[in-house]
Structures are given as C-alpha cells and as structure tokens.
C-alpha positions as CSV (number, residue, x, y, z in Angstrom):
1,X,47.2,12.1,37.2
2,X,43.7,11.2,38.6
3,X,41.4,12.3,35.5
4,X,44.0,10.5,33.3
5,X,43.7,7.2,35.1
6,X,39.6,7.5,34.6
7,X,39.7,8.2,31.1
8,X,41.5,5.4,30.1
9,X,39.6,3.4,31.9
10,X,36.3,4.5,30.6
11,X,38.5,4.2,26.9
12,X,39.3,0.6,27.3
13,X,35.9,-0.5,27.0
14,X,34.6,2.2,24.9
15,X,37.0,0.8,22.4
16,X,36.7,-2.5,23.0
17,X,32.9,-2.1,22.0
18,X,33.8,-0.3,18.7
19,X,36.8,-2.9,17.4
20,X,34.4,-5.6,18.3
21,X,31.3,-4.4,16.1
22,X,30.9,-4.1,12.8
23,X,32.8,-1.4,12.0
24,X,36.2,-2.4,13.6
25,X,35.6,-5.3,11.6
26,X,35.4,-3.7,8.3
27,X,38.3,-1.8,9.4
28,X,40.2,-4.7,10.1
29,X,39.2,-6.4,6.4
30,X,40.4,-3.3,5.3
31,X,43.5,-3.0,7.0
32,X,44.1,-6.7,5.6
33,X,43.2,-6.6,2.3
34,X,45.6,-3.4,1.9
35,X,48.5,-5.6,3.3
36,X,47.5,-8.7,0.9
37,X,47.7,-6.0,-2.3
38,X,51.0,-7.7,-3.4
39,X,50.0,-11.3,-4.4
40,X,46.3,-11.0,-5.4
41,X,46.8,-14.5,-7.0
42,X,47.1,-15.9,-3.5
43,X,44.2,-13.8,-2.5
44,X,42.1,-15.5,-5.0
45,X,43.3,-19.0,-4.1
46,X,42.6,-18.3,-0.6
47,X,38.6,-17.8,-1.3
48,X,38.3,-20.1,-4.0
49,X,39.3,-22.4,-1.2
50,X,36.6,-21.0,1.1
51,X,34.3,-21.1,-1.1
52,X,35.1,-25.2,-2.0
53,X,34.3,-25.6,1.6
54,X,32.0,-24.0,2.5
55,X,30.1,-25.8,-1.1
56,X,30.9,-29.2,0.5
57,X,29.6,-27.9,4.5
58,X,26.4,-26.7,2.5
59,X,26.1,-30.2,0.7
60,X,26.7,-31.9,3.2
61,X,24.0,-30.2,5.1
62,X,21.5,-31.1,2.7
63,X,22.0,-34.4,3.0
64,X,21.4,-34.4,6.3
65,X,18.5,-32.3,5.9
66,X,17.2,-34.7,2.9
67,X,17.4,-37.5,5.3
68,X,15.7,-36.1,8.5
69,X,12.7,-35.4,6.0
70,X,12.7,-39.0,4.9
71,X,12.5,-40.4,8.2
72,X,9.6,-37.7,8.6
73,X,7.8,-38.4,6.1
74,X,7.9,-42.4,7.3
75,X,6.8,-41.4,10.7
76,X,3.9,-39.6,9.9
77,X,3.0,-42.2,7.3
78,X,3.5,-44.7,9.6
79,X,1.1,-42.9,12.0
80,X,-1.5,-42.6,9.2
81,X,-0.9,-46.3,8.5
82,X,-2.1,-46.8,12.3
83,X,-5.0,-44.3,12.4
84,X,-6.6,-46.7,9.4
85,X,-6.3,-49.7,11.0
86,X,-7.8,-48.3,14.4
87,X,-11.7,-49.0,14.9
88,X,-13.1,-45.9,14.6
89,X,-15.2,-43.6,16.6
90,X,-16.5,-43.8,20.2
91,X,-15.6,-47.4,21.1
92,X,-12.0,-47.9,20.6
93,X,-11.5,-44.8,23.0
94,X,-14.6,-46.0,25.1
95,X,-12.1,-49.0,25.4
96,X,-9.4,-47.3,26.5
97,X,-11.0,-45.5,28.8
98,X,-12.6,-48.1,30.5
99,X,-9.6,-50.6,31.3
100,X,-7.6,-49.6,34.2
C-alpha cells in the first residue's frame, strides 16, 4: 500500500511537467483538432477570426510604436536644437561650475 502511495505521488508532478510542456500541448491540439474533424468550415472561421485580430493587435501596435518614434525623434532634435544655441567650449561649463 506504501510504495503505491509514493509512486503516485512522484507521478502527479512527473505528469504535470510533461502536459504542461510542449509536448502535452501538441497532444492536446491534437486531441482537439481530431474532435473538430466534422465541421472544418467552422474550423476555418474560427482562425480567420484569429488571424483578423491578431492583424488589428499588430496594427495597432505599430501605431503606437510609430508614435513613440515621433516623439523620439522631437526629443533628440530638440536636444540638438539646445546644444547649438549653447556657447561653446570651456566657458559655458566654466560657468556652471563656478556659481553655487
């Protein structure tokens, strides 16, 4: 009864390692795709749907990543706009320096 009780428990987390990697989920695609075999139409709706959103997350992304690079590109031109302006060389950070 003992060695019984200590296999299953050293099973329960032996399998919960394999059904929680990759292969148990190919398995599990598996086992669903074999039960969605009767209406393939559906099947195809289903990921043409998917695919429609996951099209508008990626476009959506893009925008954002369109606009972060605007406001980059404003900063650092800003930032060379300043640099220009500054007096250069050794007094304007002898000025610095010496206030204080």
């Amino acid at each position: 009864m003992v060695p019984t009780i200590v296999v299953l428990a050293l099973l329960i987390p032996i399998i919960a390692i394999v059904l929680d990697s990759d292969v148990g989920r190919a398995i599990a695609r598996r086992l669903e795709r074999g039960s969605r075999k009767a209406d393939p139409e559906a099947e195809d709706d289903l990921r043409l749907c998917l695919v429609e959103s996951e099209v508008e997350r990626l476009s959506r992304e893009v925008a954002r990543l369109g606009e972060e690079s605007q406001f980059l590109h404003g900063l650092l031109a800003e930032g060379a706009e300043e640099r220009a302006l500054r007096p250069s060389g050794d007094q304007a950070e002898g000025r610095i320096g010496t206030e204080g």
